[in-house]
C-alpha positions as CSV (number, residue, x, y, z in Angstrom):
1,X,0.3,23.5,23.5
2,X,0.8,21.4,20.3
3,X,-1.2,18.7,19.5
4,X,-0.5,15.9,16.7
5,X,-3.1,13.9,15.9
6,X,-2.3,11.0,13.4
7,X,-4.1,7.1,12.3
8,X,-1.4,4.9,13.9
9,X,2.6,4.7,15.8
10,X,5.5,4.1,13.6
11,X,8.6,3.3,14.3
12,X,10.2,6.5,12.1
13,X,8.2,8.6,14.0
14,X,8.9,7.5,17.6
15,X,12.5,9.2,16.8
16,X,10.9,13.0,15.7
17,X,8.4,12.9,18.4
18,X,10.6,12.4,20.9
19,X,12.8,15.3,19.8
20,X,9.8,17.2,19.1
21,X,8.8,16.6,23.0
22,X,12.3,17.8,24.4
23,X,12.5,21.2,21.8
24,X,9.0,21.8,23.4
25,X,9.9,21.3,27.0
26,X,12.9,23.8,26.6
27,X,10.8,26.1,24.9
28,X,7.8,25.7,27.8
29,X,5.4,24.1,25.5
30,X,3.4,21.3,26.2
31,X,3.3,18.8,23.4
32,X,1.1,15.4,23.0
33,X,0.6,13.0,20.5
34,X,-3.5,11.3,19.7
35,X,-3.2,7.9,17.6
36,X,-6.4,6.6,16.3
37,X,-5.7,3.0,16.4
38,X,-2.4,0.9,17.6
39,X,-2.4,-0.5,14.2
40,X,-4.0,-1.2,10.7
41,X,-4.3,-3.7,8.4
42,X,-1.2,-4.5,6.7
43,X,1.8,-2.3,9.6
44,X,3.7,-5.5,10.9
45,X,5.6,-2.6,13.6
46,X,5.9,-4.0,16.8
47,X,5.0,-1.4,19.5
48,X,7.2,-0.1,22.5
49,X,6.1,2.0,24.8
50,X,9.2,1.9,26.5
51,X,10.8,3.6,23.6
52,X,7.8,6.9,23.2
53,X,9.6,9.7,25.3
54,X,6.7,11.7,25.0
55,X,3.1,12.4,26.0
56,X,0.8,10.2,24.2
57,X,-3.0,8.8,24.0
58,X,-4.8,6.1,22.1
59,X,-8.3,7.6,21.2
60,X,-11.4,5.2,21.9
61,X,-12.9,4.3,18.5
62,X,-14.1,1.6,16.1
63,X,-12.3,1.1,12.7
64,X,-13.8,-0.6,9.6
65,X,-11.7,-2.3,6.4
66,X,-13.0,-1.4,3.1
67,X,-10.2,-3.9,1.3
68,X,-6.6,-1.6,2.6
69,X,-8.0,1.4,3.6
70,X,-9.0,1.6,7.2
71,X,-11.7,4.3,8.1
72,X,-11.0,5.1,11.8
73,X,-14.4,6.5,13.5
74,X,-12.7,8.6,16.7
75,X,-15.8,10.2,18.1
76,X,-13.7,11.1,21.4
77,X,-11.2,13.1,19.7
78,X,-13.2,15.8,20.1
79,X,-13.5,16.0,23.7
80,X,-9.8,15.6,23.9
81,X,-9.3,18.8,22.2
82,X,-11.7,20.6,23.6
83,X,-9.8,19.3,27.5
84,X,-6.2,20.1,25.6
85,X,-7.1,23.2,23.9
86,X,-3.6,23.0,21.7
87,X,-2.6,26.0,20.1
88,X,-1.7,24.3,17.3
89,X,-2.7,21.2,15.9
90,X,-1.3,19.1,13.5
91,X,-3.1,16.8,11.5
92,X,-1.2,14.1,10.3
93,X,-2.1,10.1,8.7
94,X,-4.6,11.0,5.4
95,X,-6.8,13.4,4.2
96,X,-9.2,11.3,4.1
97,X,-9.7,9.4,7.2
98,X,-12.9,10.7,9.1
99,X,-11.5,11.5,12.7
100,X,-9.1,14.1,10.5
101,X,-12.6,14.9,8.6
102,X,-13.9,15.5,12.2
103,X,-10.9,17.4,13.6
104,X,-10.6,19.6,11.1
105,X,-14.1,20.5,11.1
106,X,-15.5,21.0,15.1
107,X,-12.0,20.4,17.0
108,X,-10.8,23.2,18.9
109,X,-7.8,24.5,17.8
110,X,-5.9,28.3,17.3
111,X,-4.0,27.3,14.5
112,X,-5.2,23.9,12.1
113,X,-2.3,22.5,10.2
114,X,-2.7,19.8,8.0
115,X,0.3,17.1,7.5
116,X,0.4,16.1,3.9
117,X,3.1,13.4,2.1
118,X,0.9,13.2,-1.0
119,X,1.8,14.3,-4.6
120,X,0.4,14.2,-7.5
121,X,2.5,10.7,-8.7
122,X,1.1,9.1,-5.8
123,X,-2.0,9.2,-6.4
124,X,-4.6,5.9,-6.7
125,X,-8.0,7.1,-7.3
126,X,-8.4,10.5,-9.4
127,X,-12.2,9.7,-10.5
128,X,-14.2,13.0,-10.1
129,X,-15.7,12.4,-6.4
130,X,-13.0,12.0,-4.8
131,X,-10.7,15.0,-6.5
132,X,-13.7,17.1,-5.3
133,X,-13.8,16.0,-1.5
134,X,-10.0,16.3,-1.8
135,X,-10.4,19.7,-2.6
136,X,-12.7,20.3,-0.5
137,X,-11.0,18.9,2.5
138,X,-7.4,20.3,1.3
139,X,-9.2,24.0,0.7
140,X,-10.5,23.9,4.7
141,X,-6.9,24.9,5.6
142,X,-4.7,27.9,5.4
143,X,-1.0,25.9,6.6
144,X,0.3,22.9,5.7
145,X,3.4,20.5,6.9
146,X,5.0,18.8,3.3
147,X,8.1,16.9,3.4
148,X,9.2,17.9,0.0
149,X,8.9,20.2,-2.9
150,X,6.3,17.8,-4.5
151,X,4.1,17.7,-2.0
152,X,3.8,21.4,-1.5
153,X,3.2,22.4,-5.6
154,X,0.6,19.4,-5.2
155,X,-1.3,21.3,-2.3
156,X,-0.3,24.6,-4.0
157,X,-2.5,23.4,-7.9
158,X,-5.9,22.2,-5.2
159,X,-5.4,25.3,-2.7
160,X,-3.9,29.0,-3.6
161,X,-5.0,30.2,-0.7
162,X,-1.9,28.5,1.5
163,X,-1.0,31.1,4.4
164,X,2.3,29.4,5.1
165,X,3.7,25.7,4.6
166,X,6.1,24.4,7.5
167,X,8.8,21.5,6.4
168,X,8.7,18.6,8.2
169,X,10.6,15.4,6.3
170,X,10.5,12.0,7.2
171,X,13.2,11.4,9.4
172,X,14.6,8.2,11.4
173,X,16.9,7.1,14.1
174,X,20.7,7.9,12.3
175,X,22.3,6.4,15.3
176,X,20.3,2.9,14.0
177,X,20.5,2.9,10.8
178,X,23.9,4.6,10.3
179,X,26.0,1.7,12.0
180,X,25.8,-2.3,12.3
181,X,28.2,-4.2,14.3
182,X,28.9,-7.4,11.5
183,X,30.9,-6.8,8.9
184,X,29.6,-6.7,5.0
185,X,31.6,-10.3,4.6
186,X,29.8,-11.8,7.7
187,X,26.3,-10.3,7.0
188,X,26.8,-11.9,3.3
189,X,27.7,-15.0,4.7
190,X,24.8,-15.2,7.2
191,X,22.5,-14.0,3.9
192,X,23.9,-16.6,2.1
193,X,25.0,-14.0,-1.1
194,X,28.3,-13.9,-2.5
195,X,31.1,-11.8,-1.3
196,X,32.2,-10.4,-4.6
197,X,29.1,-9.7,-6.1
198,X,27.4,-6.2,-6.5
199,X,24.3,-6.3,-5.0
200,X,21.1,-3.7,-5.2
201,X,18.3,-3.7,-2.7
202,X,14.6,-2.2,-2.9
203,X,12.9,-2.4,0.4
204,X,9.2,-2.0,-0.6
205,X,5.8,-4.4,-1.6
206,X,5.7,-6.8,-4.4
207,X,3.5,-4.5,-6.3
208,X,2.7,-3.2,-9.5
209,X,3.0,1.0,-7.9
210,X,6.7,-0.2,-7.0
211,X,8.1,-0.9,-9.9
212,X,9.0,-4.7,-9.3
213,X,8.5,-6.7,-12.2
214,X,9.9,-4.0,-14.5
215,X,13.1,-4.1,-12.0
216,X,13.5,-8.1,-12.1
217,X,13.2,-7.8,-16.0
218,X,15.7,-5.1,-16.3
219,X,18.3,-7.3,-14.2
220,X,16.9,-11.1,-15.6
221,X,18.5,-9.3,-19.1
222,X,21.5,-7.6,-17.7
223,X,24.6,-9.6,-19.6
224,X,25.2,-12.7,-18.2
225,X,28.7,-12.5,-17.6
226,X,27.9,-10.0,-14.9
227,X,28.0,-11.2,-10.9
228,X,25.1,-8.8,-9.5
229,X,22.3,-9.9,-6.9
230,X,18.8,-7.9,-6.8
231,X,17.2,-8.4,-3.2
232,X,13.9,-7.6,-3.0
233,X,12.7,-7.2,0.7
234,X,8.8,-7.0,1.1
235,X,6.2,-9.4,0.3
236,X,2.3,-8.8,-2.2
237,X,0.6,-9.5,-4.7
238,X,3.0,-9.9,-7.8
239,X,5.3,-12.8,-6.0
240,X,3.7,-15.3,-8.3
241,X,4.1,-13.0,-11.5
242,X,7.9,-12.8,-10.3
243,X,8.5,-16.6,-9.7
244,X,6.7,-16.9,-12.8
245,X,8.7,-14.5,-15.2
246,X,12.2,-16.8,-13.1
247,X,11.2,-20.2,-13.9
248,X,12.2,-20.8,-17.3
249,X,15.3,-17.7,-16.9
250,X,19.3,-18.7,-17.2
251,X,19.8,-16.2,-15.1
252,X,17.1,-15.9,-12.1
253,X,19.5,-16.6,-9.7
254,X,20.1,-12.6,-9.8
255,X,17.2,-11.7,-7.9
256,X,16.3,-13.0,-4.5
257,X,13.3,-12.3,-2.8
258,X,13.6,-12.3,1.1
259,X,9.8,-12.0,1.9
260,X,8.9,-10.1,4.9
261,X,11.4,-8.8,7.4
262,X,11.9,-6.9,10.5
263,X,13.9,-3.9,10.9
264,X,16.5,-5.3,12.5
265,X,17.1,-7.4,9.1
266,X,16.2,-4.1,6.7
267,X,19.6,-2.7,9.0
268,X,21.3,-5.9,7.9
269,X,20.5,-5.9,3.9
270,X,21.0,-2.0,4.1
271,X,25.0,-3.0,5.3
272,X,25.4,-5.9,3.2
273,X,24.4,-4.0,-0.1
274,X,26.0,-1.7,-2.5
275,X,23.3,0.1,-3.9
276,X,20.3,1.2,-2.8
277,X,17.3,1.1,-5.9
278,X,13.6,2.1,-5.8
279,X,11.3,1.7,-8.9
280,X,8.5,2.7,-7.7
281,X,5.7,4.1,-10.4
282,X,4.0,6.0,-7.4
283,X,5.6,6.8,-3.9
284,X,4.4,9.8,-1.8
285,X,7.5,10.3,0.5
286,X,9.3,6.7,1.2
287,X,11.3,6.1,4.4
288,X,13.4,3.2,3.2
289,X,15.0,5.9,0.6
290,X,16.4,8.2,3.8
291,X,17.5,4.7,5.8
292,X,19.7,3.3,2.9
293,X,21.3,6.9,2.8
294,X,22.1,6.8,6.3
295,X,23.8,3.2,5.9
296,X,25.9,4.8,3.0
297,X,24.5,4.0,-0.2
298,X,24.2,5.4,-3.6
299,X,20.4,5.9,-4.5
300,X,18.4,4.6,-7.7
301,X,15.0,6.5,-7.3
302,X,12.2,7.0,-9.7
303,X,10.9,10.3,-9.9
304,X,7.7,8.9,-9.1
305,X,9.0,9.6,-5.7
306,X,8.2,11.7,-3.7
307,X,11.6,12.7,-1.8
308,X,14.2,12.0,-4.8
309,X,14.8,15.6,-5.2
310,X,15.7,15.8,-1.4
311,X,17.9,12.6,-1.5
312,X,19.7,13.3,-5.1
313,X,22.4,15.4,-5.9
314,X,22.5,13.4,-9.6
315,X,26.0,11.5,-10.3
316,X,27.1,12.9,-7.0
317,X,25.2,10.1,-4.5
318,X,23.0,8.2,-7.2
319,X,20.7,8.7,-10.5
320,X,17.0,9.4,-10.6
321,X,14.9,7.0,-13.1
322,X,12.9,8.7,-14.9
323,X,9.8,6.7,-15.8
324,X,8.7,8.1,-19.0
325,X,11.9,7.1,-20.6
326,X,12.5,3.3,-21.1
327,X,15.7,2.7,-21.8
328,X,16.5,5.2,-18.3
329,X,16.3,2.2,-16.1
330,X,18.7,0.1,-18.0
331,X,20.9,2.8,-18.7
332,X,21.3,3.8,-15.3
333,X,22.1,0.3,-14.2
334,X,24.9,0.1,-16.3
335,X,26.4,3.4,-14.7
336,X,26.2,2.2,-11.4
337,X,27.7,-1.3,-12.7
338,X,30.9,0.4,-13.7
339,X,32.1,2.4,-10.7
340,X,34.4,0.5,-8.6
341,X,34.5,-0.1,-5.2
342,X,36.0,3.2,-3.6
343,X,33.4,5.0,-6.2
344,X,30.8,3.4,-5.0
345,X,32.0,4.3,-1.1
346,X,32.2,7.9,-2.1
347,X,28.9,8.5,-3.6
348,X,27.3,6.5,-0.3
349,X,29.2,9.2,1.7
350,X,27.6,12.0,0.1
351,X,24.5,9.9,0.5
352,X,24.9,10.1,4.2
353,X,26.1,13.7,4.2
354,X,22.5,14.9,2.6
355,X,20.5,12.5,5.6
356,X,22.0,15.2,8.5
357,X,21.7,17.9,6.5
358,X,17.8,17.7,5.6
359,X,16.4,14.4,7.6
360,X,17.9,15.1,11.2
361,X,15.2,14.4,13.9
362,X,17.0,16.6,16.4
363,X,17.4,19.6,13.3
364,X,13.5,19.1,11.9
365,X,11.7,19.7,15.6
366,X,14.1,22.2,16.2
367,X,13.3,24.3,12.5
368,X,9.6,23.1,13.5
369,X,8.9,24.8,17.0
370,X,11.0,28.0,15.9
371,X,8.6,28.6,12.8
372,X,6.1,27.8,14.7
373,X,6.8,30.4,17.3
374,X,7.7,32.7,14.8
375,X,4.8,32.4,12.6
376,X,1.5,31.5,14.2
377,X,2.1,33.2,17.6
């Protein structure tokens, strides 16, 4: 049997486990999936069960807030181990959240592996306490799931004893994201942007880890003569900074800040864009990054982030920021800024070609149970 056990349902996930739960059914495994919560604070994803193909269960629990990080207290998860008795486990959400703490210490389990997005660019605290109960946590496993190359040197500098590491990328539903039934010209109109303008989206928070108020300055000084849009589509704590650096700018009608929004309207900006831009200054492994490359774009990403080295094949589908140099930003701009529009069309179908190749649902679970099998038997 495999076992996941992670904090909370997403929506990017609902497409993997449900692969994951047909792979294991032709294979004759059993496979089931152990949330912690429905939800924590902050996640605006609406829930469907209607949508989980798979077996899952909602552990009974209590869960503080300490400001954004919530501490989910599953008690029960150890008597549904000991009733599943997986083979394998997978333990997925943070490192730091005590049900994992618990499950990696007294649940049952043949084989433990631990399901890790974070790199050493994303991370928030490094005081001296917590690097050691990262270690300490990190150095109680022999395998680990990573999503990229980052993530597993990270693991590789805090733990050299690693048996095996197991790839597992984000992945999302292509089918989705891939298509959209308006044209670009109606979705503009309906977003009230111009038609003729070259327009860059970053899906993320109005924060200082993504980059945001470095971005809108970069575009605010942009020359004027220039018809570009910036969309930002997220909402946090720098809005004010933002509308502040705008007021007294010629040209602040460049950058438009949607607020929150659903998926069904990240699907729309992803279509109605050309390019696809993330500034982040610390991102473990972002999903907007692998949606905008199944709608066709070119990427801008940082190399703050975690997956860029996944996503980019450099001046072939995009151009990775590099955030020690200054000018790398602005320079990179002004590439993308002079490709026309049948460039621009190419680069977002190599874009597209990378997302099957490496961030297939149906091709990750399928890689996932047969190293599985092959590996921890």
């Amino acid at each position: 049997m495999l076992v996941i056990l992670t904090n909370i349902p997403t929506p990017y996930r609902t497409a993997f486990f449900n692969e994951l739960a047909t792979r294991c059914h032709s294979d004759g495994i059993e496979f089931k999936v152990l949330y912690c919560a429905h939800s924590e604070k902050g996640r605006h994803w609406n829930w469907d069960e209607n949508q989980q193909k798979y077996e899952y269960t909602f552990l009974k629990g209590y869960h503080p807030i300490y400001k954004h990080y919530t501490a989910n207290f599953n008690i029960s998860v150890l008597n549904e181990l000991r009733k599943l008795q997986p083979k394998w486990l997978i333990i997925s959400g943070a490192w730091n959240i005590p049900t994992m703490m618990l499950a990696q210490l007294f649940g049952h389990a043949k084989y433990k592996i631990f399901w890790s997005e974070g790199h050493e660019n994303a991370e928030i605290i490094r005081s001296k306490p917590i690097s050691w109960f990262r270690k300490y946590f990190f150095n109680g496993y022999q395998y680990f799931a990573v999503p990229n190359e980052l993530s597993k040197n990270y693991i590789l500098k805090i733990n050299t004893d690693v048996k095996d590491f197991f790839y597992i990328p984000n992945t999302i539903d292509t089918y989705y994201y891939g298509s959209h039934d308006k044209t670009k010209l109606q979705l503009r109109e309906e977003w009230n942007v111009s038609p003729e303008a070259i327009i860059f989206l970053q899906i993320s928070a109005l924060s200082h880890r993504k980059g945001v108020l470095e971005l809108c300055k970069a575009f605010i000084n942009l020359p004027p003569t220039q018809n570009i849009h910036l969309m930002i589509a997220g909402e946090g704590p720098l809005y004010r900074d933002i509308d502040n650096l705008l007021s007294n700018c010629p040209n602040k009608q460049r950058i438009i800040l949607t607020g929150h929004v659903s998926q069904y309207q990240i699907r729309e900006l992803l279509h109605l864009c050309d390019f696809f831009i993330l500034n982040s200054n610390a991102d473990p492994n972002p999903i907007s990054s692998i949606e905008a490359a199944t709608a066709g774009l070119p990427l801008i990403l940082s190399n703050k982030t975690g997956n860029y080295k996944e996503l980019i094949t450099e001046g072939s589908n995009g151009w990775i920021i590099d955030k020690n140099n200054a000018s790398s930003l602005r320079d990179i701009l002004t590439k993308a800024l002079q490709l026309d529009n049948i460039e621009i069309k190419k680069m977002g179908a190599k874009s597209k070609e990378k997302v099957f190749e490496k961030f297939s649902a149906q091709n990750v679970a399928k890689e996932l149970i047969h190293t599985l099998l092959l590996k921890l038997k």
